[in-house]
VODO-12669 format. One record per residue (C-alpha): residue number from 0; chain; residue in three letters; x, y, z. Coordinates in nm, 2 decimals, padded with zeros to 4 digits. Last residue first. Layout:
N
+------+------+------+--------+--------+--------+
| kenu | kemi | paba |   east |  north |     up |
+------+------+------+--------+--------+--------+
|  NUM |    A |  Ala |      X |      Y |      Z |
...
+------+------+------+--------+--------+--------+
// end
This chain:
86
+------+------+------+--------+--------+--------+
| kenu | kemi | paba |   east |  north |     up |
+------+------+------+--------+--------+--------+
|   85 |    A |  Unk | -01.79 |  04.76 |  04.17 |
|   84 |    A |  Unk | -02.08 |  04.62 |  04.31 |
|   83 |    A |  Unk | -02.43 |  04.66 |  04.13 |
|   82 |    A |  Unk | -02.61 |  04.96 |  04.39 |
|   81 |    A |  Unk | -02.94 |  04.79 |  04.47 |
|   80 |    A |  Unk | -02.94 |  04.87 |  04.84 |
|   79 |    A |  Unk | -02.67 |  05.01 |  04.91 |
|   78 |    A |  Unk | -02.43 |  04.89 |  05.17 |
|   77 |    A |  Unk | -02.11 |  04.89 |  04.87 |
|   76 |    A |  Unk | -01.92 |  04.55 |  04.95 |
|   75 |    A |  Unk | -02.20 |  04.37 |  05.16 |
|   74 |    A |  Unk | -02.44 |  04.43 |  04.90 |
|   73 |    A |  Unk | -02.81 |  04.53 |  04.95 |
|   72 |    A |  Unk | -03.12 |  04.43 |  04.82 |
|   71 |    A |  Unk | -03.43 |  04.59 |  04.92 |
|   70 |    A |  Unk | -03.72 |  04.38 |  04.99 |
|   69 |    A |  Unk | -04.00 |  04.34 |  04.76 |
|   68 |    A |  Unk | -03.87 |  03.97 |  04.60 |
|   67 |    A |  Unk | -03.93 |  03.87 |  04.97 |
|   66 |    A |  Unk | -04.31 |  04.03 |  05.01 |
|   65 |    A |  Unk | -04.35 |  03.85 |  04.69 |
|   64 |    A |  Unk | -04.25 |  03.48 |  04.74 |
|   63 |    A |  Unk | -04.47 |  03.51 |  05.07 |
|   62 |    A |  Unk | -04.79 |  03.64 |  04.88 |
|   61 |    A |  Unk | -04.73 |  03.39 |  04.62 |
|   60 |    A |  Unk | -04.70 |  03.09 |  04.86 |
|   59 |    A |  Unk | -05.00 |  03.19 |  05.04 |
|   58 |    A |  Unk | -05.18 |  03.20 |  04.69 |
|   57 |    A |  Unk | -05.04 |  02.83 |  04.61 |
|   56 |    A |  Unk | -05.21 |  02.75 |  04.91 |
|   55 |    A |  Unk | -05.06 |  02.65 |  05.26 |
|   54 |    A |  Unk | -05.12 |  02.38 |  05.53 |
|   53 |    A |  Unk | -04.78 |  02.31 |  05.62 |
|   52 |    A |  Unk | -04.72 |  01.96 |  05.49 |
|   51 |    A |  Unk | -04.94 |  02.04 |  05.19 |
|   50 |    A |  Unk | -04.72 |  02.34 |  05.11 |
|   49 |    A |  Unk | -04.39 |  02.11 |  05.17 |
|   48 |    A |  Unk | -04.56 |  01.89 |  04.93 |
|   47 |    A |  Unk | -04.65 |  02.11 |  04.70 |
|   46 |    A |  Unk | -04.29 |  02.24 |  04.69 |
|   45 |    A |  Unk | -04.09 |  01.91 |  04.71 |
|   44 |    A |  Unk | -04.33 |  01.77 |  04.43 |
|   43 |    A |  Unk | -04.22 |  02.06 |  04.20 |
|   42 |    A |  Unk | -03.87 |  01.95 |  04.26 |
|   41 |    A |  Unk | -03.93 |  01.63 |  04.20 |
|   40 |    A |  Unk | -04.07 |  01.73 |  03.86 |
|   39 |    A |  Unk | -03.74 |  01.98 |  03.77 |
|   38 |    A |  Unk | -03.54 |  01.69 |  03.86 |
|   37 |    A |  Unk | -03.72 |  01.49 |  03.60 |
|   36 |    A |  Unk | -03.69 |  01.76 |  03.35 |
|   35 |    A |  Unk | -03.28 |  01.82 |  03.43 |
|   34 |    A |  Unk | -03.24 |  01.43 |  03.36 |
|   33 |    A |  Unk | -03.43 |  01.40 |  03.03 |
|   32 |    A |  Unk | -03.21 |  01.70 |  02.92 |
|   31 |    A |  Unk | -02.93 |  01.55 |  03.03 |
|   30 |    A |  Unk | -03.03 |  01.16 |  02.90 |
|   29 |    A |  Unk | -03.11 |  01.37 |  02.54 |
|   28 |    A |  Unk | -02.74 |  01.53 |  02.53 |
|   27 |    A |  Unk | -02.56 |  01.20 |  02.63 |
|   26 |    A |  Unk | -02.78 |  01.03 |  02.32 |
|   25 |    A |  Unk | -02.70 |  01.34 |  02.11 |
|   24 |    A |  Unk | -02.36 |  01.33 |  02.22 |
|   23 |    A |  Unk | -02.35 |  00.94 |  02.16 |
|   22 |    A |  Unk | -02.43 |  01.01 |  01.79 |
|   21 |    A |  Unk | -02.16 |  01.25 |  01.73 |
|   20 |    A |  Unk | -01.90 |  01.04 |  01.90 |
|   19 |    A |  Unk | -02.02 |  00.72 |  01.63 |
|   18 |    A |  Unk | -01.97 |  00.99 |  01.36 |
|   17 |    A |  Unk | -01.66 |  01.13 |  01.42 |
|   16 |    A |  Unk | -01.53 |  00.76 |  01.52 |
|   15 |    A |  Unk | -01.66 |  00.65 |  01.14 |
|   14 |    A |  Unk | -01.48 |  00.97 |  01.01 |
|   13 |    A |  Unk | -01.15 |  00.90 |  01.23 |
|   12 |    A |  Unk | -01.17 |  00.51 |  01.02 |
|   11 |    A |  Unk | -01.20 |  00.66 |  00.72 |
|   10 |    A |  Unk | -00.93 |  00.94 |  00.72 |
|    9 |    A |  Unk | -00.70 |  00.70 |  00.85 |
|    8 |    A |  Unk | -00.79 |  00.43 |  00.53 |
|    7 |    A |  Unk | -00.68 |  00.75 |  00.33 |
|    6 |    A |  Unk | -00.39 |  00.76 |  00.50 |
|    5 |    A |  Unk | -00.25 |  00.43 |  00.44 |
|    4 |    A |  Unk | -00.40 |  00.46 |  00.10 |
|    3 |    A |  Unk | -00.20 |  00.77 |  00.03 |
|    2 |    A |  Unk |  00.11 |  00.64 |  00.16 |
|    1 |    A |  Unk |  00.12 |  00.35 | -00.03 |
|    0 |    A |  Unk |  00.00 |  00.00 |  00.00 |
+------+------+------+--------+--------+--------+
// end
């Protein structure tokens, strides 16, 4: 064989492992995304139950997640409240 065989046989063969890596991304890809939606769900389930457990509403739970996102925010480095740190 010559040279140009040899390495066109090369060129084949990293093609094929091109290919068979491309197609186990996808699959790695898919499992991730499958993954991050089924943590995502117990997530969910840790919330209603915890609002079950306690004997809230979704309504209560609004009314407490907005009287936190209402408070001023302040940084430790400037002691402003909203001020982006420099």
């Amino acid at each position: 064989m010559t040279k140009f065989d040899d390495l066109t046989k090369r060129r084949e063969r990293l093609n094929q492992e091109i290919e068979k890596t491309e197609a186990a991304i996808q699959n790695s890809q898919l499992l991730l995304k499958k993954k991050q939606q089924a943590l995502q769900a117990v997530n969910s389930e840790i919330i209603t139950a915890m609002l079950v457990d306690k004997g809230m509403t979704i309504t209560d739970l609004e009314k407490l997640l907005g009287n936190v996102f209402s408070m001023p925010l302040t940084t430790e480095a400037e002691g402003v409240a909203n001020e982006p740190v420099k």
